[in-house]
TIRO-2110 file (N, C-alpha, C; in Angstrom, 1 decimal):
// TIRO-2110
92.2, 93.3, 94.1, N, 1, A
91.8, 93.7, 92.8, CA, 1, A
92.2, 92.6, 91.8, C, 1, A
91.3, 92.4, 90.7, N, 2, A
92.0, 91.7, 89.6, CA, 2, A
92.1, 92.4, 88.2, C, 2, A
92.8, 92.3, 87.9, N, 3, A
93.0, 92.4, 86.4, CA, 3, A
93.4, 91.3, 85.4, C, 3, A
93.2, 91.4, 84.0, N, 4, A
93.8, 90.4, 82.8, CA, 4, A
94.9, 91.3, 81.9, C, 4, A
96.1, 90.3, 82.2, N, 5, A
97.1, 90.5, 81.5, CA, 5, A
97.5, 89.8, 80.3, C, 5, A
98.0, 90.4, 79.3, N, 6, A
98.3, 89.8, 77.9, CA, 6, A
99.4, 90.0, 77.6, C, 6, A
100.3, 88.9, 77.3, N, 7, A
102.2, 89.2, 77.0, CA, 7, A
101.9, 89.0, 75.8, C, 7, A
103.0, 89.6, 75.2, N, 8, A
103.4, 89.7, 74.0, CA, 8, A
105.0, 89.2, 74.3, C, 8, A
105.6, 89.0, 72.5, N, 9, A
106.9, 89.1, 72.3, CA, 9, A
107.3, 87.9, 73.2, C, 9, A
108.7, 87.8, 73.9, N, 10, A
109.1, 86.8, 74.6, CA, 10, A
108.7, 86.8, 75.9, C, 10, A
107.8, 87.8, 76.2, N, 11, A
107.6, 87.2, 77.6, CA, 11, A
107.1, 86.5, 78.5, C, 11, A
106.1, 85.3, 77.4, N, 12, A
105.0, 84.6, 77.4, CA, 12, A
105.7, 83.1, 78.2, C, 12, A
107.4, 83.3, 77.9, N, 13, A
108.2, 81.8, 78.4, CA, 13, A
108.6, 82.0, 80.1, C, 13, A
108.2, 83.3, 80.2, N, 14, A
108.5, 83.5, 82.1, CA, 14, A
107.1, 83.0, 82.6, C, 14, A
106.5, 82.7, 81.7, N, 15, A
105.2, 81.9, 82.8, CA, 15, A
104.2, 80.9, 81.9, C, 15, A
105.4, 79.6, 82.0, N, 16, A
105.0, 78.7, 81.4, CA, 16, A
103.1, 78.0, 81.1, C, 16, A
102.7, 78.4, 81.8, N, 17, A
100.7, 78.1, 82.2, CA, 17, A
99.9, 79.2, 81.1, C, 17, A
100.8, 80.0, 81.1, N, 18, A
100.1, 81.4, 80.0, CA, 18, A
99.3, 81.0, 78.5, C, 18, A
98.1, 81.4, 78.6, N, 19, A
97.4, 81.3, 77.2, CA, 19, A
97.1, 82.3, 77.1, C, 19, A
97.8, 82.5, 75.5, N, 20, A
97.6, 84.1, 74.8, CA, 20, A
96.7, 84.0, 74.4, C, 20, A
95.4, 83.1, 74.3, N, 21, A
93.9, 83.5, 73.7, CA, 21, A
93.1, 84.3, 74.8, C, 21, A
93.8, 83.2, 76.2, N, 22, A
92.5, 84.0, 77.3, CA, 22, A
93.1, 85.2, 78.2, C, 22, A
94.5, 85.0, 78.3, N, 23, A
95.2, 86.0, 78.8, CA, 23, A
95.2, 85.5, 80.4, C, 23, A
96.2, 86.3, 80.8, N, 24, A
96.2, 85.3, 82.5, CA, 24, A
95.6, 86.5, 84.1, C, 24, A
94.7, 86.0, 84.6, N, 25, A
94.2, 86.6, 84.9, CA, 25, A
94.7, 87.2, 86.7, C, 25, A
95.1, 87.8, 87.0, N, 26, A
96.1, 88.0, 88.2, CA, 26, A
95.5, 88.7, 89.4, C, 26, A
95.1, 88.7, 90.7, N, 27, A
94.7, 88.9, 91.7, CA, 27, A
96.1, 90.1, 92.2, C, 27, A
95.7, 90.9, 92.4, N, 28, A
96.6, 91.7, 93.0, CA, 28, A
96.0, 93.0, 94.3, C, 28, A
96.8, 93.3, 95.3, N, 29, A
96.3, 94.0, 96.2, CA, 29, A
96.4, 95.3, 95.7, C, 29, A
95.0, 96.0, 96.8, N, 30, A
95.0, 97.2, 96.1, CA, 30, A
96.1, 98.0, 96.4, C, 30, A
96.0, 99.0, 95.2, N, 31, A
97.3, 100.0, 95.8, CA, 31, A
98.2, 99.7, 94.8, C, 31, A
98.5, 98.7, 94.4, N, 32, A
99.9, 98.3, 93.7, CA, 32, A
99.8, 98.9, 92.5, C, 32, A
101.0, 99.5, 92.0, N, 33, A
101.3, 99.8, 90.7, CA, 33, A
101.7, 98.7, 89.1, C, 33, A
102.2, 99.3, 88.7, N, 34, A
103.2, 98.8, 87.5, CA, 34, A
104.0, 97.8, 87.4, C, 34, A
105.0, 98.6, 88.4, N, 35, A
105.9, 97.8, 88.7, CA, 35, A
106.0, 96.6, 89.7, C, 35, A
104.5, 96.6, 90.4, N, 36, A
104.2, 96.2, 91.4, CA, 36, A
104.0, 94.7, 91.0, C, 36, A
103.1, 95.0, 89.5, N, 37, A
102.8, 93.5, 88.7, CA, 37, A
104.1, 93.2, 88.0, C, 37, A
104.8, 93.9, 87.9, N, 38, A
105.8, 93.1, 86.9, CA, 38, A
106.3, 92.2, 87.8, C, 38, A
106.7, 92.5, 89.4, N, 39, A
107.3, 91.9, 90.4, CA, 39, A
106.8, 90.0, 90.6, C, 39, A
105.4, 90.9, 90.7, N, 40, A
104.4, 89.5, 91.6, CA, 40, A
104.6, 88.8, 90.1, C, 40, A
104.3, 89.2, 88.6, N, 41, A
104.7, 88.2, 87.9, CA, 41, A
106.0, 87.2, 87.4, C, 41, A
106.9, 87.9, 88.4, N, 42, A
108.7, 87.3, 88.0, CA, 42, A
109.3, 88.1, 87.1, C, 42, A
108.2, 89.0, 86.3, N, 43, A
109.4, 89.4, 84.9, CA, 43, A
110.0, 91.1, 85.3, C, 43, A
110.3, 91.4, 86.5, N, 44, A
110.8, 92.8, 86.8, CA, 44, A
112.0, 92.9, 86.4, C, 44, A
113.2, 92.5, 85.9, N, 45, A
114.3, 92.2, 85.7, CA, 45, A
114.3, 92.0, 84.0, C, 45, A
113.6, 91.6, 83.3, N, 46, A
113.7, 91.6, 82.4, CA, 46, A
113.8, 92.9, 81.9, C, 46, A
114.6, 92.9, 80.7, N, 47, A
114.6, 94.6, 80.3, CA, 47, A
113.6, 95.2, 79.7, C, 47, A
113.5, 96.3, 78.8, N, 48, A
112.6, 96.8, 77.6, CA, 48, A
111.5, 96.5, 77.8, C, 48, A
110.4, 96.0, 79.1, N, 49, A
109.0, 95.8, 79.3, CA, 49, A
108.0, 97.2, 79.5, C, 49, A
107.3, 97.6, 78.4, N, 50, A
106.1, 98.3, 78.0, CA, 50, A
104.7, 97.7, 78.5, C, 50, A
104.1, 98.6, 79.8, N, 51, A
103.1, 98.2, 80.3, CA, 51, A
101.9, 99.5, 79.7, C, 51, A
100.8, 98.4, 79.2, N, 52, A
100.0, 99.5, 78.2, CA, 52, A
98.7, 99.1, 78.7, C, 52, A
97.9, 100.2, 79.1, N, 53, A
96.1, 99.8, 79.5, CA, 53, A
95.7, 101.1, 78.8, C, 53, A
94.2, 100.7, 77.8, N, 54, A
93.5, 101.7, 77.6, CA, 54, A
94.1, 102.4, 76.3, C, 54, A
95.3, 101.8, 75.5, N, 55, A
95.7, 102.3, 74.3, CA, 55, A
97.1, 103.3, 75.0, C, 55, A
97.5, 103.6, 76.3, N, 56, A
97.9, 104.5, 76.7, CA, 56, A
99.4, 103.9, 77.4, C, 56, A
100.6, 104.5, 77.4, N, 57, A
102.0, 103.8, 78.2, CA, 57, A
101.7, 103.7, 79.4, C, 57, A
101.8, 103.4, 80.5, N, 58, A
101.9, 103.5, 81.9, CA, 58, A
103.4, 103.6, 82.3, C, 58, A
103.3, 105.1, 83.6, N, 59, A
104.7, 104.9, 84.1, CA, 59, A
104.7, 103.8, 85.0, C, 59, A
105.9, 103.1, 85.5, N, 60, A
105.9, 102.0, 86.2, CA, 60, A
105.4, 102.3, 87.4, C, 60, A
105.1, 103.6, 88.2, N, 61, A
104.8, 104.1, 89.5, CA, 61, A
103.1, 104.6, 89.5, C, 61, A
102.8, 104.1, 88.2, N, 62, A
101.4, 104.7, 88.1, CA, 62, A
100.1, 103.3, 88.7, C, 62, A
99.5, 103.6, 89.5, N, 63, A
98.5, 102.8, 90.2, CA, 63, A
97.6, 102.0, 89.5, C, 63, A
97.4, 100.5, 89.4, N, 64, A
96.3, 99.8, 88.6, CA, 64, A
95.0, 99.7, 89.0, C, 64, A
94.2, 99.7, 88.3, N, 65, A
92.4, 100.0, 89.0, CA, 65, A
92.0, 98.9, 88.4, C, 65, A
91.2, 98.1, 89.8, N, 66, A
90.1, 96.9, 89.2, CA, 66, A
89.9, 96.9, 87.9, C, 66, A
89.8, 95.9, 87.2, N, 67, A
89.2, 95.3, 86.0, CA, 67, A
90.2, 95.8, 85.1, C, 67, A
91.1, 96.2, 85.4, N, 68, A
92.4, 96.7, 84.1, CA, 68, A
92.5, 95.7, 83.1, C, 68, A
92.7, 95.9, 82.0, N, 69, A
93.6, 94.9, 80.8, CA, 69, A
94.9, 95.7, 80.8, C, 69, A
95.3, 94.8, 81.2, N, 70, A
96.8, 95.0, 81.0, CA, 70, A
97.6, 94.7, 79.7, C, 70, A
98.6, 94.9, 78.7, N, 71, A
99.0, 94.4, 77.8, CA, 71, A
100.4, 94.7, 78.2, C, 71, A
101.3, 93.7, 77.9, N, 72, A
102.5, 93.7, 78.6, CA, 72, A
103.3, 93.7, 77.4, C, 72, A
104.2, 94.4, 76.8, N, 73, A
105.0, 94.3, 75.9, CA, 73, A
106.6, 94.4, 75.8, C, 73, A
107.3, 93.7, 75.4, N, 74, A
108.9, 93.9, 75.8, CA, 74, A
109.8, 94.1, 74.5, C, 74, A
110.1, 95.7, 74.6, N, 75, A
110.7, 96.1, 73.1, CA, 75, A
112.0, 95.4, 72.9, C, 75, A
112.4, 94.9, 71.5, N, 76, A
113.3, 94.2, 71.3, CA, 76, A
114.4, 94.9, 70.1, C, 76, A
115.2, 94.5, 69.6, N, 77, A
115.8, 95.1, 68.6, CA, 77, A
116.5, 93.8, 67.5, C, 77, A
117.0, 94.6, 66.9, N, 78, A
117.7, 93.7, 65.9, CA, 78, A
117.6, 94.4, 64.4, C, 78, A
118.0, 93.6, 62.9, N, 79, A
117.7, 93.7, 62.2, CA, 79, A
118.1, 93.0, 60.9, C, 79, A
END
């Protein structure tokens, strides 16, 4: 399956090749989830990552379908 993923916030420095205009575009086997892409991307360890398709949260165990846009977001704090 492939899908296009788009980071936001800091997570754009765990994969230094990343262009946030065209977004990066990722081959993944069927079947895989959430958490499945966070892995194959490196950033599963990172904390506070928000996986969003379709305007909507995804639980990490929920299944990705061909041609997904992914938007990858990692909540931060401070003030």
């Amino acid at each position: 399956m492939n899908i296009t993923v788009k980071l936001f916030g800091t997570l754009s420095r765990h994969l230094p090749d990343y262009h946030p205009d065209q977004g990066l575009y990722v081959k993944i086997p069927e079947g895989a989830d959430a958490a499945d892409l966070l892995t194959l991307l490196g950033i599963s360890g990172s904390p506070g990552i928000t996986v969003i398709t379709e305007g909507r949260v995804l639980p990490m165990e929920e299944k990705l379908v061909d041609g997904a846009r992914i938007h990858l977001l990692q909540i931060m704090s401070g003030g």
